[in-house]
Predicted model as a PDB file, atoms N, CA, C, CB and O in Angstrom, pLDDT in the B-factor column:
MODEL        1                                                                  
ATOM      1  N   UNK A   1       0.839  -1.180   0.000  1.00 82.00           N  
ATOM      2  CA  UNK A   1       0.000   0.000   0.000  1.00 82.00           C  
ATOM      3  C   UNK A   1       0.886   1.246   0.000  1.00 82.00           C  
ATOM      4  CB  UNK A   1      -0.955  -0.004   1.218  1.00 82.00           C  
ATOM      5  O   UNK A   1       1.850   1.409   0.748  1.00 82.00           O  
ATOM      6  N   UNK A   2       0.500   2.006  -0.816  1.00 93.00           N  
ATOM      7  CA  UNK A   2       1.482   3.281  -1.222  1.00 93.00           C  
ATOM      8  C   UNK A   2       0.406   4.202  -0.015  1.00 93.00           C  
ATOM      9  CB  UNK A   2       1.508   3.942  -3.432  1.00 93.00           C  
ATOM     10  O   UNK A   2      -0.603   3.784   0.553  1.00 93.00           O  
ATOM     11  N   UNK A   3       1.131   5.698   0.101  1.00 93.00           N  
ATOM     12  CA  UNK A   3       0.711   6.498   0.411  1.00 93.00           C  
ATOM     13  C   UNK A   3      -0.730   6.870   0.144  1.00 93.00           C  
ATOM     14  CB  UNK A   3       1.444   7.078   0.151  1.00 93.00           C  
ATOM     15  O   UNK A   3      -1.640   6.877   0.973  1.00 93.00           O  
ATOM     16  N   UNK A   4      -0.803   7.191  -1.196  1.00 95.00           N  
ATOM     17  CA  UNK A   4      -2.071   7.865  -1.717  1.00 95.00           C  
ATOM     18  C   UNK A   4      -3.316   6.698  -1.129  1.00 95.00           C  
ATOM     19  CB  UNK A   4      -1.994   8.066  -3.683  1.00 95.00           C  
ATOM     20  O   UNK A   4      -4.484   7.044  -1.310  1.00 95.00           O  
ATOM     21  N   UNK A   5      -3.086   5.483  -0.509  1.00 96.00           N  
ATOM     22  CA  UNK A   5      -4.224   4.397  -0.682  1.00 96.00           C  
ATOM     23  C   UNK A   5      -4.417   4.750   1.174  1.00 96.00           C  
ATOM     24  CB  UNK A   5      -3.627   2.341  -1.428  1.00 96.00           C  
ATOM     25  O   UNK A   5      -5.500   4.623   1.745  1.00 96.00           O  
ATOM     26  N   UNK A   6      -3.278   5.144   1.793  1.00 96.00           N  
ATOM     27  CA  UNK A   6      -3.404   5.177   3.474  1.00 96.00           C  
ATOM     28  C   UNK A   6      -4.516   6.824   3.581  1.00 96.00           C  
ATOM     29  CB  UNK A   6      -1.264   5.387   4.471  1.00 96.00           C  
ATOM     30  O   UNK A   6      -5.471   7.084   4.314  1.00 96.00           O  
ATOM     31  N   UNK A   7      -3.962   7.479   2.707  1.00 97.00           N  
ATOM     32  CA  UNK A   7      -4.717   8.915   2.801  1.00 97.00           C  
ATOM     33  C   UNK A   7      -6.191   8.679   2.653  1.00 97.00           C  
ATOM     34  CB  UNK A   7      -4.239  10.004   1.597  1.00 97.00           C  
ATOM     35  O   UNK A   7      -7.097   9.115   3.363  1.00 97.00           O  
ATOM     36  N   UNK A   8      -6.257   7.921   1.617  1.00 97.00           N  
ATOM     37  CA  UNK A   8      -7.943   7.737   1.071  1.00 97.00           C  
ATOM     38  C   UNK A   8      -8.894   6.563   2.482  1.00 97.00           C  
ATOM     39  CB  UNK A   8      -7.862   6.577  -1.053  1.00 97.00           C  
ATOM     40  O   UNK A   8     -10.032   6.743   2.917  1.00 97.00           O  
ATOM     41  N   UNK A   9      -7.805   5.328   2.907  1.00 97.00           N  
ATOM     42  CA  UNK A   9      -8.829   5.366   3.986  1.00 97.00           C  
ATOM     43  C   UNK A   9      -8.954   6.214   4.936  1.00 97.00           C  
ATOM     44  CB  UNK A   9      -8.831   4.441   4.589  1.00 97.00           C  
ATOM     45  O   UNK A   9     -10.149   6.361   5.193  1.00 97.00           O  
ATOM     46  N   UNK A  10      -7.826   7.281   6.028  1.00 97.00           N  
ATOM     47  CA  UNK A  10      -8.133   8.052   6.010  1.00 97.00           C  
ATOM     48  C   UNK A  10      -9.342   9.258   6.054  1.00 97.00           C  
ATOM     49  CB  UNK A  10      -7.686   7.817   5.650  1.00 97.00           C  
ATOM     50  O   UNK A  10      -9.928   9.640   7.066  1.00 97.00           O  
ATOM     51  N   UNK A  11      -9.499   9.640   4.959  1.00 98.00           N  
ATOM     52  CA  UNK A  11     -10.576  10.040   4.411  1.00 98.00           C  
ATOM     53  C   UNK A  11     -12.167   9.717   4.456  1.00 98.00           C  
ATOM     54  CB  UNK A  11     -10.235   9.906   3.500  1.00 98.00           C  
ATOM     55  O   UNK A  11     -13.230  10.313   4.629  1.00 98.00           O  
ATOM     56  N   UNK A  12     -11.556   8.063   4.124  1.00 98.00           N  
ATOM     57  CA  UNK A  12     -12.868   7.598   4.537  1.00 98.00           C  
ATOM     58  C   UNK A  12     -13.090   7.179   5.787  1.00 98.00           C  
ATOM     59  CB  UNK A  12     -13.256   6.657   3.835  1.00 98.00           C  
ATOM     60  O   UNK A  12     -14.074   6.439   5.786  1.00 98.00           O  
ATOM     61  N   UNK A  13     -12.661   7.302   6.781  1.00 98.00           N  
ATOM     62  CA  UNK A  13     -12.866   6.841   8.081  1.00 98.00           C  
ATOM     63  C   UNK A  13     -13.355   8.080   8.321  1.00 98.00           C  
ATOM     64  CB  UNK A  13     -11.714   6.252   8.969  1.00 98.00           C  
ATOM     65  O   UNK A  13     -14.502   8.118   8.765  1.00 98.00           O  
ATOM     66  N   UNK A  14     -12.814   9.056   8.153  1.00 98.00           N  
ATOM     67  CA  UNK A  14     -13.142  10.561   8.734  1.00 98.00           C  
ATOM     68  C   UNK A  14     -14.322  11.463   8.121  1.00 98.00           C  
ATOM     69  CB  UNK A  14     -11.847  11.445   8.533  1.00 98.00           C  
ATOM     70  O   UNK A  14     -14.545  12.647   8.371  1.00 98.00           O  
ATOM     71  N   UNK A  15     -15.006  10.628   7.276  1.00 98.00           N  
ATOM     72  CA  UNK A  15     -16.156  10.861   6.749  1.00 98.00           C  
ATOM     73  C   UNK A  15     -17.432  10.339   7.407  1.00 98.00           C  
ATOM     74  CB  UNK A  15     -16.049  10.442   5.572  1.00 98.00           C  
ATOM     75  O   UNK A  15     -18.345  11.057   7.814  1.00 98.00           O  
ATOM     76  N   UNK A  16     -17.382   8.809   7.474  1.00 98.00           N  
ATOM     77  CA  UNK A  16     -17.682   7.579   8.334  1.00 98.00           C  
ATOM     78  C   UNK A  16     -18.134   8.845   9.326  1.00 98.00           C  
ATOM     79  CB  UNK A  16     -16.261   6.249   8.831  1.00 98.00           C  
ATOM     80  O   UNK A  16     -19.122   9.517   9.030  1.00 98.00           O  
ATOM     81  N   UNK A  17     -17.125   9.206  10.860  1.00 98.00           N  
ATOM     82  CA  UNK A  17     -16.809   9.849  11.502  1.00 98.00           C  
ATOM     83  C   UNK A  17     -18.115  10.914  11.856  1.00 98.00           C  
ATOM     84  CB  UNK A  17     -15.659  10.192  10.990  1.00 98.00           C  
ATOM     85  O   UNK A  17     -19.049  10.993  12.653  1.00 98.00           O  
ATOM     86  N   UNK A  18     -17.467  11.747  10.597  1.00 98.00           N  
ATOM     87  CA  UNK A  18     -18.035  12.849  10.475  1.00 98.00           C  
ATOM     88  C   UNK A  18     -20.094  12.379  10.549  1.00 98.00           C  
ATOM     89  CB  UNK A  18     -17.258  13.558   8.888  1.00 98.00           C  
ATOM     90  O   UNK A  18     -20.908  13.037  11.197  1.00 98.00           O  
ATOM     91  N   UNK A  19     -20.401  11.253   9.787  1.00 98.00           N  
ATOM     92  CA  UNK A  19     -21.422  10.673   9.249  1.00 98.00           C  
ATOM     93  C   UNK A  19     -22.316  10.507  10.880  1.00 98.00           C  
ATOM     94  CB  UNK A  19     -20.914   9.182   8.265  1.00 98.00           C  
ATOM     95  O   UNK A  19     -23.430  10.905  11.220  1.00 98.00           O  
ATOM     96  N   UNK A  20     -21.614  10.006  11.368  1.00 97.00           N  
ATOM     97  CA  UNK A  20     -22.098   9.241  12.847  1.00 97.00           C  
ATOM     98  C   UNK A  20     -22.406  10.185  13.558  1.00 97.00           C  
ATOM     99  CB  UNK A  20     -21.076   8.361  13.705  1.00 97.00           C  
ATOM    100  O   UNK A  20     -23.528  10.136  14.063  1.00 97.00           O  
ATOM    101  N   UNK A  21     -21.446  11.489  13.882  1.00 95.00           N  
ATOM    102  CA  UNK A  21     -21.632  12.463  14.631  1.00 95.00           C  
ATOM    103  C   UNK A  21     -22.891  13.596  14.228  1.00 95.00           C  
ATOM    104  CB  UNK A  21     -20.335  12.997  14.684  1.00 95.00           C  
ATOM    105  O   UNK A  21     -23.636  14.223  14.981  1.00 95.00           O  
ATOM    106  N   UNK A  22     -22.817  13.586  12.991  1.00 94.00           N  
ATOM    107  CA  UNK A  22     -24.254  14.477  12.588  1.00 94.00           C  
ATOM    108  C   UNK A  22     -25.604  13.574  13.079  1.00 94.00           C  
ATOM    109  CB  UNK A  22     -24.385  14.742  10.635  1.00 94.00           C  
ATOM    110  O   UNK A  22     -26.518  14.143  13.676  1.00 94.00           O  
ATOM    111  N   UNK A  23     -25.655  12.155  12.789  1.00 94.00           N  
ATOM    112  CA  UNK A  23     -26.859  11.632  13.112  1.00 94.00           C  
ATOM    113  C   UNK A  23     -27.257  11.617  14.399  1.00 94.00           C  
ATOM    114  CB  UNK A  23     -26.938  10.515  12.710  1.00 94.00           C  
ATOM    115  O   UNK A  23     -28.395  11.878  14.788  1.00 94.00           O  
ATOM    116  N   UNK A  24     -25.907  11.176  15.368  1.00 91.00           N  
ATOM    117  CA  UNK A  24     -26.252  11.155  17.017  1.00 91.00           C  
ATOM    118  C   UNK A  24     -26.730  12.610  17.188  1.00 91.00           C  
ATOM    119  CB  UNK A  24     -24.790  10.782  18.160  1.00 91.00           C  
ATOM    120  O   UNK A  24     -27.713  12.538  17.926  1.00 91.00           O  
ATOM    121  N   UNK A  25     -26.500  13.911  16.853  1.00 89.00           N  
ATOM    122  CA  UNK A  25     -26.519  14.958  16.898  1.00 89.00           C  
ATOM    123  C   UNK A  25     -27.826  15.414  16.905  1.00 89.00           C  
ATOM    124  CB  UNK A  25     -25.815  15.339  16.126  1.00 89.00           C  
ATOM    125  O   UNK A  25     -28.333  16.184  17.722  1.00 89.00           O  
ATOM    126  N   UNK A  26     -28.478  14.745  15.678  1.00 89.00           N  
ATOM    127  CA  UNK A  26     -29.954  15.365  15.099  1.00 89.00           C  
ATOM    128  C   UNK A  26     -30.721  14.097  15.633  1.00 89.00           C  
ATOM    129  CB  UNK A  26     -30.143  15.686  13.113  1.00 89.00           C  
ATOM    130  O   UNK A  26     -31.784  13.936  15.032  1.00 89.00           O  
ATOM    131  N   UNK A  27     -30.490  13.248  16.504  1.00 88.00           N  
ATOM    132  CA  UNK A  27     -31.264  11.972  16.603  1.00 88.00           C  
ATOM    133  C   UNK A  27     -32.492  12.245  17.853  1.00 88.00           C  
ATOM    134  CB  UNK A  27     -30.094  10.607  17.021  1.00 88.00           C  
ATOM    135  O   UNK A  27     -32.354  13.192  18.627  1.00 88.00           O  
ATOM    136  N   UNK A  28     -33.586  11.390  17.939  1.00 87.00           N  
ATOM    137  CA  UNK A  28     -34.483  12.087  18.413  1.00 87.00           C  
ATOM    138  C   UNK A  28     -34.517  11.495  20.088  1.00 87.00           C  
ATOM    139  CB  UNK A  28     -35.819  11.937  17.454  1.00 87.00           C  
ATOM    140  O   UNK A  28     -35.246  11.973  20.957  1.00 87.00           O  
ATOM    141  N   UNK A  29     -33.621  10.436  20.275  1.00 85.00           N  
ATOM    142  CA  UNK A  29     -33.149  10.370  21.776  1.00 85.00           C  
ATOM    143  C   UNK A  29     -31.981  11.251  22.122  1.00 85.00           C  
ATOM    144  CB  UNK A  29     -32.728   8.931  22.153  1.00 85.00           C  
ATOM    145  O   UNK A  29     -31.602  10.953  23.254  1.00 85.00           O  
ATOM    146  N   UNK A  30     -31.319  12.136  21.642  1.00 85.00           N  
ATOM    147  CA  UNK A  30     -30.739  12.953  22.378  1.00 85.00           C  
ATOM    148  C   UNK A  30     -31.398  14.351  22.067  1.00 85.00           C  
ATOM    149  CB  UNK A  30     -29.306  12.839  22.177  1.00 85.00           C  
ATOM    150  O   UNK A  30     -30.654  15.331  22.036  1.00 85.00           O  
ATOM    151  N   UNK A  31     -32.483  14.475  21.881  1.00 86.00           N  
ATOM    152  CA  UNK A  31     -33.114  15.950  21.758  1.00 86.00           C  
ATOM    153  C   UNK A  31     -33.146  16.919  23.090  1.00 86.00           C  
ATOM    154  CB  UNK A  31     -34.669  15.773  21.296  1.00 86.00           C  
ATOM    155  O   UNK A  31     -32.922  18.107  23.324  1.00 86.00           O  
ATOM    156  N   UNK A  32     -33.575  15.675  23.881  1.00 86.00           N  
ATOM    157  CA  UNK A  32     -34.524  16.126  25.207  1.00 86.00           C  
ATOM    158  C   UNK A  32     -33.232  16.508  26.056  1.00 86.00           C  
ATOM    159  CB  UNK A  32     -35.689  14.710  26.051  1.00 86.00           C  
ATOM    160  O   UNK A  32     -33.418  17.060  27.140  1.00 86.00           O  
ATOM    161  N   UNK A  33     -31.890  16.237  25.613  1.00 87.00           N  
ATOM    162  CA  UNK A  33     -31.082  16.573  26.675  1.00 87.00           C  
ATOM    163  C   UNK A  33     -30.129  17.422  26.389  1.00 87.00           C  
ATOM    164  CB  UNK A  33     -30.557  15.579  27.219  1.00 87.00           C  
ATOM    165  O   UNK A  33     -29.254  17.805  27.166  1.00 87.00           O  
ATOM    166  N   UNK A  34     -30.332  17.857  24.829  1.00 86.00           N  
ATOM    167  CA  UNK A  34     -29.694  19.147  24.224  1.00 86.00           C  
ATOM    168  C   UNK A  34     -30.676  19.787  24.726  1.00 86.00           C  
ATOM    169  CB  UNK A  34     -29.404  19.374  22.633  1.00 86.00           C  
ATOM    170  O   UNK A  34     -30.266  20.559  25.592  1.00 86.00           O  
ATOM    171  N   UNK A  35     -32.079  19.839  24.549  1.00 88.00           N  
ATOM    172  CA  UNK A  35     -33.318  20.803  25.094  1.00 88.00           C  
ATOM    173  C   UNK A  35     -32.936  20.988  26.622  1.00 88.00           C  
ATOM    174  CB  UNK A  35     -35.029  20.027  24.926  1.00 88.00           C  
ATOM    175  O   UNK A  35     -32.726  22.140  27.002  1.00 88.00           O  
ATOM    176  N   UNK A  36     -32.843  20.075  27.414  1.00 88.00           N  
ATOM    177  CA  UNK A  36     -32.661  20.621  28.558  1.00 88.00           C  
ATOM    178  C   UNK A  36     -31.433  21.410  28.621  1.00 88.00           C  
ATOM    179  CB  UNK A  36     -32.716  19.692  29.481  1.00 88.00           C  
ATOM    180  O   UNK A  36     -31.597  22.539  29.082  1.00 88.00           O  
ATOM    181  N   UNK A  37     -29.710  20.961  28.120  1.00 86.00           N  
ATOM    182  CA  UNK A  37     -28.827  21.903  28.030  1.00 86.00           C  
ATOM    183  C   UNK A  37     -28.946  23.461  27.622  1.00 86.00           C  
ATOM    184  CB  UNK A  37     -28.117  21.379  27.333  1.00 86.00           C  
ATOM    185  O   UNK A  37     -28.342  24.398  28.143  1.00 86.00           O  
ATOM    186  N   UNK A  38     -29.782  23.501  26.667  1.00 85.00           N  
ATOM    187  CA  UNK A  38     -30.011  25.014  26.181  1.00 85.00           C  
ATOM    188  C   UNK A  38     -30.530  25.671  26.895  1.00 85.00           C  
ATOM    189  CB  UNK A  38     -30.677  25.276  25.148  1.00 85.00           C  
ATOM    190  O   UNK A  38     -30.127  26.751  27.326  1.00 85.00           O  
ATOM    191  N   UNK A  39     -31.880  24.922  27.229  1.00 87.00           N  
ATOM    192  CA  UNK A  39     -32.545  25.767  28.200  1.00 87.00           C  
ATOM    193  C   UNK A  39     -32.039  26.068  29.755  1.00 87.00           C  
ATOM    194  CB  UNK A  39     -33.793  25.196  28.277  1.00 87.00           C  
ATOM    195  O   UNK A  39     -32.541  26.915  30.494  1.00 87.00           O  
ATOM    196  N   UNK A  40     -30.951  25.201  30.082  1.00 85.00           N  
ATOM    197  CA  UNK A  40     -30.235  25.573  31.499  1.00 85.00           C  
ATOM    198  C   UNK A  40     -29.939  26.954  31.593  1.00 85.00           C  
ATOM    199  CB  UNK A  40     -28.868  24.832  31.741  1.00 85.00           C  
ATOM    200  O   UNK A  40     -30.154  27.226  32.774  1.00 85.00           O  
ATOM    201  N   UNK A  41     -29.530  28.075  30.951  1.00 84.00           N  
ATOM    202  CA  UNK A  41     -28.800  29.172  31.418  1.00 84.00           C  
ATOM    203  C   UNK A  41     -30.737  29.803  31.711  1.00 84.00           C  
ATOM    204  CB  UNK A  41     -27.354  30.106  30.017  1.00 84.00           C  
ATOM    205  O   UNK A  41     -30.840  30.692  32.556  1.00 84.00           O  
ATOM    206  N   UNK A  42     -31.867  29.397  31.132  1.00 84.00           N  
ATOM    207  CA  UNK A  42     -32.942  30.305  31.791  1.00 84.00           C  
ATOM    208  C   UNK A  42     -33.037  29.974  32.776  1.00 84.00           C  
ATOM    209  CB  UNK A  42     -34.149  30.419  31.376  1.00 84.00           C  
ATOM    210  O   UNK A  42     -32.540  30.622  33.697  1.00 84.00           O  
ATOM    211  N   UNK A  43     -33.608  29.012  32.948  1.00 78.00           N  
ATOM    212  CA  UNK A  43     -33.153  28.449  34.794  1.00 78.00           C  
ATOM    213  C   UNK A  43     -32.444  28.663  35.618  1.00 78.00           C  
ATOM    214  CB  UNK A  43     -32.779  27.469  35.107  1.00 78.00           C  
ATOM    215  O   UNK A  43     -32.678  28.244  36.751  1.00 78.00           O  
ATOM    216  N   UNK A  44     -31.538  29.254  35.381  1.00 72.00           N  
ATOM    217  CA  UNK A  44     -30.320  29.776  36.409  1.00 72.00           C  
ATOM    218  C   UNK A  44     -30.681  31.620  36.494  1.00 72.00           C  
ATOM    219  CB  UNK A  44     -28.355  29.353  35.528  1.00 72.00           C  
ATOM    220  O   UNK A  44     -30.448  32.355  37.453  1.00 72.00           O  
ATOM    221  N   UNK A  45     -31.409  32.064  34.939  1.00 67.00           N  
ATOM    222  CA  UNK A  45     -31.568  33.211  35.043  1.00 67.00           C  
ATOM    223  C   UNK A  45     -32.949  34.000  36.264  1.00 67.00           C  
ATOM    224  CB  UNK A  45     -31.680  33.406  33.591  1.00 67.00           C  
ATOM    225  O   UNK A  45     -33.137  35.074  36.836  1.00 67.00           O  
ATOM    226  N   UNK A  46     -33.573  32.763  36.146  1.00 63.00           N  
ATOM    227  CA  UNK A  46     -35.271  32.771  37.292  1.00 63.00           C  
ATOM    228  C   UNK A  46     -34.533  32.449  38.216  1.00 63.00           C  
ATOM    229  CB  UNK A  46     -36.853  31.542  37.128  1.00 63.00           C  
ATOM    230  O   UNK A  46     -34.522  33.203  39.188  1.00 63.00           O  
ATOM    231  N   UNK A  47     -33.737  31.330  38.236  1.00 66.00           N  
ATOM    232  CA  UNK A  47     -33.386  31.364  40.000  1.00 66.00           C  
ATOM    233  C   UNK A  47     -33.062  32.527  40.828  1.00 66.00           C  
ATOM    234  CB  UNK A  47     -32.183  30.589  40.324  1.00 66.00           C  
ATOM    235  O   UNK A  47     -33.422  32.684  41.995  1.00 66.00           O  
ATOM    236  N   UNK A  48     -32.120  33.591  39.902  1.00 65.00           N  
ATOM    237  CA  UNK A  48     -31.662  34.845  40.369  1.00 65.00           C  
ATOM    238  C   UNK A  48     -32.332  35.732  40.679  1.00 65.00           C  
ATOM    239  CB  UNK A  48     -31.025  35.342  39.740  1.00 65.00           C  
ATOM    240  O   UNK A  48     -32.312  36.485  41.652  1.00 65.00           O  
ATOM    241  N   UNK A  49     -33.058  35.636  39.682  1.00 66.00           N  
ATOM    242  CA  UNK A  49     -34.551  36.843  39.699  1.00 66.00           C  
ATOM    243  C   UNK A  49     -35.046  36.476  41.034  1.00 66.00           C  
ATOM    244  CB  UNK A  49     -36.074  36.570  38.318  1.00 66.00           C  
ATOM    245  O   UNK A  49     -35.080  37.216  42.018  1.00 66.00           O  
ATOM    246  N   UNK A  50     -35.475  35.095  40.950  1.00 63.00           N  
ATOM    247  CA  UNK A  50     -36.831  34.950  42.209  1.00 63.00           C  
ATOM    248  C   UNK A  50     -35.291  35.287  44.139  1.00 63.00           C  
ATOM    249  CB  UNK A  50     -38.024  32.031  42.017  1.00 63.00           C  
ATOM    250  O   UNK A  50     -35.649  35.572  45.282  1.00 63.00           O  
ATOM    251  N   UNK A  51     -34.135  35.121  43.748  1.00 62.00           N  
ATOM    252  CA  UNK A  51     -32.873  36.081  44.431  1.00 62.00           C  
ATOM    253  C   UNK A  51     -33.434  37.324  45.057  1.00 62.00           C  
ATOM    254  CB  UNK A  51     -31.708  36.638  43.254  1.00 62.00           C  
ATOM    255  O   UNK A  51     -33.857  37.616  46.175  1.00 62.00           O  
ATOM    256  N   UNK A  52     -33.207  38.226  43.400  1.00 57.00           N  
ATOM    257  CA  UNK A  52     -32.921  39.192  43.909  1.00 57.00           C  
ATOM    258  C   UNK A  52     -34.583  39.606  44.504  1.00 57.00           C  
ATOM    259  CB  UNK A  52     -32.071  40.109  42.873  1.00 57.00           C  
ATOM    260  O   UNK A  52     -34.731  40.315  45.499  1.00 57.00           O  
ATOM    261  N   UNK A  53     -35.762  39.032  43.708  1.00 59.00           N  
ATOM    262  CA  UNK A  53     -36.808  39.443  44.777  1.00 59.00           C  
ATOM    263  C   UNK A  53     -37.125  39.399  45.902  1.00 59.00           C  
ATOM    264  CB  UNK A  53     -37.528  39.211  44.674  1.00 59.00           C  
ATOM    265  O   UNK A  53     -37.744  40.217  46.582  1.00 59.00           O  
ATOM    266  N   UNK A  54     -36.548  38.063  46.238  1.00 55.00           N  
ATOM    267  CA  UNK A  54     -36.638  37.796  47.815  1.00 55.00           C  
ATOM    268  C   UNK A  54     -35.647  39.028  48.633  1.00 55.00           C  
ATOM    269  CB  UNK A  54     -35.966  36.025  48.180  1.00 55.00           C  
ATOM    270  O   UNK A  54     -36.086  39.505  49.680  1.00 55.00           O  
ATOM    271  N   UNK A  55     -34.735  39.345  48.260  1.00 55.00           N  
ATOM    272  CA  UNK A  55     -33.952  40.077  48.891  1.00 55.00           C  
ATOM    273  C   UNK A  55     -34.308  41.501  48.929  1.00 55.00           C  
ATOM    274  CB  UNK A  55     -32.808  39.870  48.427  1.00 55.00           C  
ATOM    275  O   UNK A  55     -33.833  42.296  49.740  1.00 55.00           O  
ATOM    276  N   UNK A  56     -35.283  41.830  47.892  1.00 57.00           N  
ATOM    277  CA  UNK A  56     -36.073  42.878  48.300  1.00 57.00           C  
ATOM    278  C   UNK A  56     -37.188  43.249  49.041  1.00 57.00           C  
ATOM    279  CB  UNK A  56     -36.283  43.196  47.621  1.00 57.00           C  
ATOM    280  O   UNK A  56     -37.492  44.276  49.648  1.00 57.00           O  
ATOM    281  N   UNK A  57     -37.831  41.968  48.816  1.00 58.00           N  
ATOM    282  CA  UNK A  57     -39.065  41.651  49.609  1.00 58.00           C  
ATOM    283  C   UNK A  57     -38.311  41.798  51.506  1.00 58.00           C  
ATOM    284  CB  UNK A  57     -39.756  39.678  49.001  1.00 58.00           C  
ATOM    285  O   UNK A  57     -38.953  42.340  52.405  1.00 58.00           O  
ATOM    286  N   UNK A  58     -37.295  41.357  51.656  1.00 61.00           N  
ATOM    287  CA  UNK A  58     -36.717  41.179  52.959  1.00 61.00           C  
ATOM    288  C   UNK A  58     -36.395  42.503  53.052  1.00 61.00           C  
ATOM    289  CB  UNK A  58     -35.548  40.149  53.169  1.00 61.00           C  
ATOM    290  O   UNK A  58     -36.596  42.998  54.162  1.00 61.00           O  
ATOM    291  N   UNK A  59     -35.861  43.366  52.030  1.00 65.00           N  
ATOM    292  CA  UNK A  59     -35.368  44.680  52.987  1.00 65.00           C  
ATOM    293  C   UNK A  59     -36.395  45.539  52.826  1.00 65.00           C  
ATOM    294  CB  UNK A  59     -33.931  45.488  52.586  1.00 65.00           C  
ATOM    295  O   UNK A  59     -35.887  46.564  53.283  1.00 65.00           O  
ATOM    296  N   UNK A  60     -37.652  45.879  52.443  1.00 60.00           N  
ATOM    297  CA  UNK A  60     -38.712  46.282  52.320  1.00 60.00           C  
ATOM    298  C   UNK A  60     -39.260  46.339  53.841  1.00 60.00           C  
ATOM    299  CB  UNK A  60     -39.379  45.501  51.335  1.00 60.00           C  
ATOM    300  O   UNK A  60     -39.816  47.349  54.273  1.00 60.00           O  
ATOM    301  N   UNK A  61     -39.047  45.103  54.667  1.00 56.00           N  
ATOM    302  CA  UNK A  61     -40.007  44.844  55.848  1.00 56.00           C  
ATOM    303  C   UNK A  61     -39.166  45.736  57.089  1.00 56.00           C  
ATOM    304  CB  UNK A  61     -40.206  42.940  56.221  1.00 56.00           C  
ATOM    305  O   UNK A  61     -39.620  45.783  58.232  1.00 56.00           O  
TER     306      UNK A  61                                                      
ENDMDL                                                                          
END                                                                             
């Protein structure tokens, strides 16, 4: 096997590769846990909020 034949599998492994990772990606058992990843930073953003309200509600009294 010459060079040019190691490059081309190569190539094709890293296509393969490439092939697998788009499907796990868009597949419909990992939706729900990219959905939950995305949606984590709002959840952290209400936690703060319902924070800083309480902490107003407390210096109010």
């Amino acid at each position: 096997m010459d060079y040019g034949t190691y490059r081309g599998i190569l190539t094709l492994v890293i296509l393969v590769l490439f092939i697998v990772i788009v499907v796990w990606a868009y597949s419909k058992r990992s939706k729900s846990r990219f959905d939950n990843a995305a949606n984590a930073i709002f959840e952290d953003e209400k936690k703060h909020n319902n924070t800083i309200s309480n902490e107003e509600k407390e210096s109010e009294k």
